[in-house]
DSSP file (Angstrom, degrees, kcal/mol; ACC not computed):
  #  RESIDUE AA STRUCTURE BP1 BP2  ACC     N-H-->O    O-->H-N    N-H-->O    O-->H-N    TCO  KAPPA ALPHA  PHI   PSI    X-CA   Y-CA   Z-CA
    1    1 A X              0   0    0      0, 0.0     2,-0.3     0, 0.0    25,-0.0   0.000 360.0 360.0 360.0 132.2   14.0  -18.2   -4.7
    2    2 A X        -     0   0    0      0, 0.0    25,-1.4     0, 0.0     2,-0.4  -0.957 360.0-131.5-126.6 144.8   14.0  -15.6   -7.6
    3    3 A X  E     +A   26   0A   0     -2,-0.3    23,-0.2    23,-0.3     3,-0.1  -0.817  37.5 169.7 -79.6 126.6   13.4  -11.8   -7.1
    4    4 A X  E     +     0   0A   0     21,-1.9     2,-0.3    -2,-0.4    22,-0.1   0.201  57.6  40.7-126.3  -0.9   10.7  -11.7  -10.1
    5    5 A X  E     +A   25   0A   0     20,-0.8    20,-1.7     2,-0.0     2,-0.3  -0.802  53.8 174.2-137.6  84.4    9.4   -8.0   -9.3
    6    6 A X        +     0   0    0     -2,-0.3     2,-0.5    18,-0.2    18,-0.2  -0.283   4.7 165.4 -91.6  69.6   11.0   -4.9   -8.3
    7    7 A X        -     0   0    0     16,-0.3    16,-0.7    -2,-0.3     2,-0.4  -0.331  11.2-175.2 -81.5 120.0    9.1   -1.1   -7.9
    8    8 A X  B     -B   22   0A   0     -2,-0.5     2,-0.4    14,-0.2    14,-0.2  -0.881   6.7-161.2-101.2 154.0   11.0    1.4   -6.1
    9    9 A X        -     0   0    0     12,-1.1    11,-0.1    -2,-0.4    72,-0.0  -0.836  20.6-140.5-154.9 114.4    9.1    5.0   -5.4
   10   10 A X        -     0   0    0     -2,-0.4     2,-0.3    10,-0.2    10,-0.3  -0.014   4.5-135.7 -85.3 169.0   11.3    7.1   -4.8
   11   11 A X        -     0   0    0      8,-0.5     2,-0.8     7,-0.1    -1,-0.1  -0.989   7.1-158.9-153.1 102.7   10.9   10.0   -1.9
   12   12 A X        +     0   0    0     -2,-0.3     2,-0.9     1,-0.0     7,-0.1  -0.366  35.9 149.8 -65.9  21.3   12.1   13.5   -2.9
   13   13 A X    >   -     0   0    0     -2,-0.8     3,-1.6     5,-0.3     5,-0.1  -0.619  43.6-129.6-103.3  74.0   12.5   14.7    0.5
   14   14 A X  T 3  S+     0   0    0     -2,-0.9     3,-0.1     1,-0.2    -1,-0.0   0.144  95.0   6.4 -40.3 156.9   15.7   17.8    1.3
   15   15 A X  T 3  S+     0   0    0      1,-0.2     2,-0.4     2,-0.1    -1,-0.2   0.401 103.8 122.1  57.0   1.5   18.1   16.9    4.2
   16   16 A X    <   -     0   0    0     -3,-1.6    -1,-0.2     1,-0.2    23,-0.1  -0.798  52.4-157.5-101.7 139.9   16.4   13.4    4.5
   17   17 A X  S    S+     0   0    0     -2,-0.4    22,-3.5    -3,-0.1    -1,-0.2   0.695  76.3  93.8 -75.4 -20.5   18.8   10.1    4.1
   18   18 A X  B     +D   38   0B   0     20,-0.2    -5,-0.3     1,-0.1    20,-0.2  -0.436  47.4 166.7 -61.1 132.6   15.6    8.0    3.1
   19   19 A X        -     0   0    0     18,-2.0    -8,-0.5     1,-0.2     2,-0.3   0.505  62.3 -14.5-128.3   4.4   16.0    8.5   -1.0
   20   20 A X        -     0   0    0     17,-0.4    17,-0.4   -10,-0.3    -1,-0.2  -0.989  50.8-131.8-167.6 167.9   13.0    5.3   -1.8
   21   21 A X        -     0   0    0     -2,-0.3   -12,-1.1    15,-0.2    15,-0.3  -0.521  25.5-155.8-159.2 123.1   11.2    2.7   -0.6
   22   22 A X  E     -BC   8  35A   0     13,-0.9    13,-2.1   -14,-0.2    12,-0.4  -0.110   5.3-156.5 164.3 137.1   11.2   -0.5   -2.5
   23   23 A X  E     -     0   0A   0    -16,-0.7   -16,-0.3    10,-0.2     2,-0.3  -0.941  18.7-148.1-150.8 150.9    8.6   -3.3   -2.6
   24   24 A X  E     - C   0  32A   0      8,-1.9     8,-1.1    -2,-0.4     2,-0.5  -0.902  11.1-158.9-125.2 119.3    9.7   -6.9   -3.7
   25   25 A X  E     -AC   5  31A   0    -20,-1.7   -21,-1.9    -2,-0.3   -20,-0.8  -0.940  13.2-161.8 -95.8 124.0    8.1   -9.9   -5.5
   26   26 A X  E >>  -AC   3  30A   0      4,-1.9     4,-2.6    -2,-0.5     3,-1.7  -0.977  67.3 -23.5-120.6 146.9    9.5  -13.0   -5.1
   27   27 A X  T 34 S-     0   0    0    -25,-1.4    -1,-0.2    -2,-0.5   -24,-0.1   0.735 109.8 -72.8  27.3  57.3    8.8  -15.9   -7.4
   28   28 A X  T 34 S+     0   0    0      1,-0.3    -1,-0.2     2,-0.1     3,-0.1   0.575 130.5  68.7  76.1   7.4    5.2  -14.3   -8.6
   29   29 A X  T <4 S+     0   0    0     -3,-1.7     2,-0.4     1,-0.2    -1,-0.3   0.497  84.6  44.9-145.2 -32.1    4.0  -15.3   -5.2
   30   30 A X  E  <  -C   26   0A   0     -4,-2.6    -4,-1.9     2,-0.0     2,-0.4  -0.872  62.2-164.4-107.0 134.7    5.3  -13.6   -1.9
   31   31 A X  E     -C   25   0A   0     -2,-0.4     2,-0.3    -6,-0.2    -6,-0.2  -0.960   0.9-163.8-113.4 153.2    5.5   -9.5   -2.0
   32   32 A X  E     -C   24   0A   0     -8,-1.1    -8,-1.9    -2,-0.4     3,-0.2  -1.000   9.2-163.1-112.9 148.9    7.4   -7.7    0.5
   33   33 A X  E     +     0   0A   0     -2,-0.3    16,-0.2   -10,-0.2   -10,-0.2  -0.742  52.6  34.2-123.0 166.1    6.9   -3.9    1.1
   34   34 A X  E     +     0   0A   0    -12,-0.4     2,-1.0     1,-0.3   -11,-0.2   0.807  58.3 159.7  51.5  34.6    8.7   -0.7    2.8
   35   35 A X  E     -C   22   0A   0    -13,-2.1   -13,-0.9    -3,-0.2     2,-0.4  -0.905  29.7-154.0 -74.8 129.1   12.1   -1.6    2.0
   36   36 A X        -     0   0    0     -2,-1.0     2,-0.6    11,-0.8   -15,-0.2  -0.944   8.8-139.1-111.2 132.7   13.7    1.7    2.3
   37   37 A X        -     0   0    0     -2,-0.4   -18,-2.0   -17,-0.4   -17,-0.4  -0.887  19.0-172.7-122.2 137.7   16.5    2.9    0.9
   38   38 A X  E     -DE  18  45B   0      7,-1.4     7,-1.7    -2,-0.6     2,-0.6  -0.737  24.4-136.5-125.7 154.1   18.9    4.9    2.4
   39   39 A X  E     + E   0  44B   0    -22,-3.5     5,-0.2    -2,-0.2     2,-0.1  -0.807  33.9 176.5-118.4 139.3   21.7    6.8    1.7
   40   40 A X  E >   - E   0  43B   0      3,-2.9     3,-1.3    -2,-0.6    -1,-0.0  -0.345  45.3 -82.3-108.8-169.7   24.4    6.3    4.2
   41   41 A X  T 3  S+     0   0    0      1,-0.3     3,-0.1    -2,-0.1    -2,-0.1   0.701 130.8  43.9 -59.6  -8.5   28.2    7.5    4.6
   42   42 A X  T 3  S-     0   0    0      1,-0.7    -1,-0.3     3,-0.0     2,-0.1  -0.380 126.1 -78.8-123.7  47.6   28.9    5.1    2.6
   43   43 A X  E <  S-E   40   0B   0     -3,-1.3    -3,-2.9     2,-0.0    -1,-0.7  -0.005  72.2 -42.3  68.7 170.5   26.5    4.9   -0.3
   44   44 A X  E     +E   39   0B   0     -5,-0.2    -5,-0.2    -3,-0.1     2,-0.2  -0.746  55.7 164.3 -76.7 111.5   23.3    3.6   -0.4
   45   45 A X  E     -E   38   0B   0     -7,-1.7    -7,-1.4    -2,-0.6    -2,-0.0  -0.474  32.5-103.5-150.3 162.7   22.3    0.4    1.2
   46   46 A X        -     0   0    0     -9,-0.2    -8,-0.2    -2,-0.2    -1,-0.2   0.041  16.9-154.2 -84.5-178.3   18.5   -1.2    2.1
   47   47 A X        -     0   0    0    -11,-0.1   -11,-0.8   -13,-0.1   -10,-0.1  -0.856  18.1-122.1-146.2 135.0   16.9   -1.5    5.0
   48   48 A X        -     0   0    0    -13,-0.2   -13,-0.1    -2,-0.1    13,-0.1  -0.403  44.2 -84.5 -68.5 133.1   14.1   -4.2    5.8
   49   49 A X        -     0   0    0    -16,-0.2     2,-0.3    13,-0.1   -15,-0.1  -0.072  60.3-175.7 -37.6 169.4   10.6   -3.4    6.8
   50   50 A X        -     0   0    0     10,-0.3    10,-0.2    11,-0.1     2,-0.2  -0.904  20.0-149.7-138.8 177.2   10.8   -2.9   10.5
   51   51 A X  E     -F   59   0C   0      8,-1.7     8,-1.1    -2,-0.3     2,-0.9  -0.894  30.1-108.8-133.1 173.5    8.3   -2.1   13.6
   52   52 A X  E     -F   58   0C   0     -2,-0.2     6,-0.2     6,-0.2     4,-0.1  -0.817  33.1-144.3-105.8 123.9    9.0   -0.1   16.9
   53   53 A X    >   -     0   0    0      4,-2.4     3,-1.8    -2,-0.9     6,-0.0  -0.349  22.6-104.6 -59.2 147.8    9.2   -2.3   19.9
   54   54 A X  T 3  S+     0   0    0      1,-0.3    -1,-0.1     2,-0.1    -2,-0.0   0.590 123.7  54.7 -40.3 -14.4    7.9   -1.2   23.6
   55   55 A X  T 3  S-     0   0    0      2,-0.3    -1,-0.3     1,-0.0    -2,-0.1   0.306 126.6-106.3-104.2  20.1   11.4   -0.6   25.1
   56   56 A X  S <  S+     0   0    0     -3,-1.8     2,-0.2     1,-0.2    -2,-0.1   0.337  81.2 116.9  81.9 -22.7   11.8    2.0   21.7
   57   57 A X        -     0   0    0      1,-0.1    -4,-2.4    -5,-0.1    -2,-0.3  -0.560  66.6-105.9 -95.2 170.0   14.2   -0.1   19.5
   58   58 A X  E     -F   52   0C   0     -6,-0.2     2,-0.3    -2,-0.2    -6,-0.2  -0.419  22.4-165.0 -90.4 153.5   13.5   -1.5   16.1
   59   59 A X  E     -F   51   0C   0     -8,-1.1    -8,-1.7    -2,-0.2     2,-0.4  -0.955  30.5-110.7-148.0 131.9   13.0   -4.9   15.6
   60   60 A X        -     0   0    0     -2,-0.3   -10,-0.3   -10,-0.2     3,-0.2  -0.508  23.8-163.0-102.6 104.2   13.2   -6.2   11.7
   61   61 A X  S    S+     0   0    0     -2,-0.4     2,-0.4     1,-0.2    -1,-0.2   0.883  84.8   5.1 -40.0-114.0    9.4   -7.4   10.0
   62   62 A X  S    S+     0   0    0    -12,-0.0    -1,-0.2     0, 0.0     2,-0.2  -0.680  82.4 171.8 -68.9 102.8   10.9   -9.3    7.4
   63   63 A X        -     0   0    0     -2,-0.4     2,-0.3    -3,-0.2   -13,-0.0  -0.930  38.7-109.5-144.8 149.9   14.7   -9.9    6.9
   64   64 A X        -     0   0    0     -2,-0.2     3,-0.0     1,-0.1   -16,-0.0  -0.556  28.1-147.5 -59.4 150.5   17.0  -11.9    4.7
   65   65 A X  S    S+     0   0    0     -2,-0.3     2,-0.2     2,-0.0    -1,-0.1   0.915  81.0  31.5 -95.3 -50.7   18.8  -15.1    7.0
   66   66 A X  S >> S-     0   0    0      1,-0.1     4,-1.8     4,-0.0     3,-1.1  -0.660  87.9-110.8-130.3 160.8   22.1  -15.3    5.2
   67   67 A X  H 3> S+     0   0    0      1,-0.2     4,-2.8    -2,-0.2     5,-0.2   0.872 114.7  60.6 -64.5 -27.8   24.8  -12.1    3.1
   68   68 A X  H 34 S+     0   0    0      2,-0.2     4,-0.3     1,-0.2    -1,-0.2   0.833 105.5  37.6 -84.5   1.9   23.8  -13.9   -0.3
   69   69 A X  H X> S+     0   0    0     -3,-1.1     4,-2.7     2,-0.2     3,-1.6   0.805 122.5  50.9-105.8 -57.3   20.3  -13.4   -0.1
   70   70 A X  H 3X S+     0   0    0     -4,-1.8     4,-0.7     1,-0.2     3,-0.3   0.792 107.6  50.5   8.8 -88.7   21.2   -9.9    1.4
   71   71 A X  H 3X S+     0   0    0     -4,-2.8     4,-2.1     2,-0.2    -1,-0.2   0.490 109.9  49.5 -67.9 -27.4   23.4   -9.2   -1.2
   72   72 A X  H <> S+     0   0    0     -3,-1.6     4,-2.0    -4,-0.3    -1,-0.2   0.843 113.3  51.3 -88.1 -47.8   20.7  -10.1   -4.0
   73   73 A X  H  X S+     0   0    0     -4,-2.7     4,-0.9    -3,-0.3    -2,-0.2   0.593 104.9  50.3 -43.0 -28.6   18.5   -8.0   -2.3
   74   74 A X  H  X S+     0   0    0     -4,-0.7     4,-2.1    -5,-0.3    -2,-0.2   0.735 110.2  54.1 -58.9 -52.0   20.5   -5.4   -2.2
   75   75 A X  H  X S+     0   0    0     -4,-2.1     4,-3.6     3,-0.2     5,-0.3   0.968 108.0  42.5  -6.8-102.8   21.2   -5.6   -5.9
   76   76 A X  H  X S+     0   0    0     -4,-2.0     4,-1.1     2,-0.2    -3,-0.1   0.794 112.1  53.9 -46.9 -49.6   18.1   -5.5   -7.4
   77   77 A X  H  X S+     0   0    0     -4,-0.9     4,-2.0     1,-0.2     5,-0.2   0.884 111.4  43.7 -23.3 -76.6   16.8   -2.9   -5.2
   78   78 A X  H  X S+     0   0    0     -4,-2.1     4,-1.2     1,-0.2     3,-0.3   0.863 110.7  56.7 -74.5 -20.8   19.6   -0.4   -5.9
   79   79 A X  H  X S+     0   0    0     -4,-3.6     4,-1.7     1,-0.2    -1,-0.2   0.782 108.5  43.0 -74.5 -12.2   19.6   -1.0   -9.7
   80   80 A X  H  X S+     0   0    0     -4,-1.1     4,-0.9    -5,-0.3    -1,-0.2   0.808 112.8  53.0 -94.4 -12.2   16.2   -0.3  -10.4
   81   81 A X  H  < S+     0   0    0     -4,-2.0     4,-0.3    -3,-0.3    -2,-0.2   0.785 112.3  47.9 -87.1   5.0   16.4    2.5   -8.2
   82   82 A X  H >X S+     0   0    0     -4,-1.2     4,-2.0    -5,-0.2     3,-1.0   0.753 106.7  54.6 -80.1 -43.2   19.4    3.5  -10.3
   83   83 A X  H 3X S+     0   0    0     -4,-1.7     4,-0.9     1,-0.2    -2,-0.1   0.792  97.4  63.2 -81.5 -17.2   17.8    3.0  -13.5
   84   84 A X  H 3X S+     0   0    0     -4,-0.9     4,-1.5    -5,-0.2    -1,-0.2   0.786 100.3  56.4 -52.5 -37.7   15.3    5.1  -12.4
   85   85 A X  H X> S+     0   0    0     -3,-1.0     3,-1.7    -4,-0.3     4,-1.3   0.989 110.6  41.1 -51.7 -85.9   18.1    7.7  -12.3
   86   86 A X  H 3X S+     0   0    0     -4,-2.0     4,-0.8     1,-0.3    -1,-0.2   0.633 104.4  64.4 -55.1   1.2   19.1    7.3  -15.7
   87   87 A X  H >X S+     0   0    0     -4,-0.9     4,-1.8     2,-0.2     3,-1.3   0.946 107.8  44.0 -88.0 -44.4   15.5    7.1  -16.8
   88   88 A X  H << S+     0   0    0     -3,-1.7    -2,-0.2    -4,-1.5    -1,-0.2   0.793 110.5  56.5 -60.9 -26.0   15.0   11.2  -15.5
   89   89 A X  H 3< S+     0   0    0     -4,-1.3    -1,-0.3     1,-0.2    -2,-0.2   0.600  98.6  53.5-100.6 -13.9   17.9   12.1  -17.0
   90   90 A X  H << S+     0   0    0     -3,-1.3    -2,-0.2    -4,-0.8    -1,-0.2   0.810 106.4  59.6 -69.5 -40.5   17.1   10.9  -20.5
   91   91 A X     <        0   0    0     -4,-1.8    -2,-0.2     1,-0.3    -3,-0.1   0.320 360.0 360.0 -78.5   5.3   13.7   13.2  -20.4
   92   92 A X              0   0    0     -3,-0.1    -1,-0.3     0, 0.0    -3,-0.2   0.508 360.0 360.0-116.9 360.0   15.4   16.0  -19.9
């Protein structure tokens, strides 16, 4: 499985920890969408679509199974929203 796609579009929001939300191609055949990324106490890190369950908790759409597919996801994600950074910061 290859990540072949990434757009993040990023979310401009004061006082909010959401700073994107991310949608994912993988191998030119599966998308996922609403990955959000959020910046936590400890940098910024993903989060996987979710829905809200009847008892009130979240319960995970779409999730990597194992930390390296995680971790690849995690990646890509934040470097394109990262290059996104440097891309604003060249135009001005």
């Amino acid at each position: 499985m290859k990540i072949t796609s990434v757009n993040v579009r990023r979310i401009e929001k004061e006082n909010s920890r959401m700073k994107g939300i991310a949608s994912v191609l993988l191998d030119d055949s599966f998308a996922i969408h609403d990955i959000r990324i959020i910046e936590g106490d400890n940098g910024l890190f993903i989060a996987m679509p979710s829905r809200k369950t009847a008892t009130g908790g979240y319960r995970d759409i779409a999730h990597p199974i194992n930390p390296d597919v995680r971790s690849m996801f995690e990646e890509e994600i934040l470097a394109e929203y990262k290059k996104q950074d440097e891309t604003v910061e060249t135009e001005e």
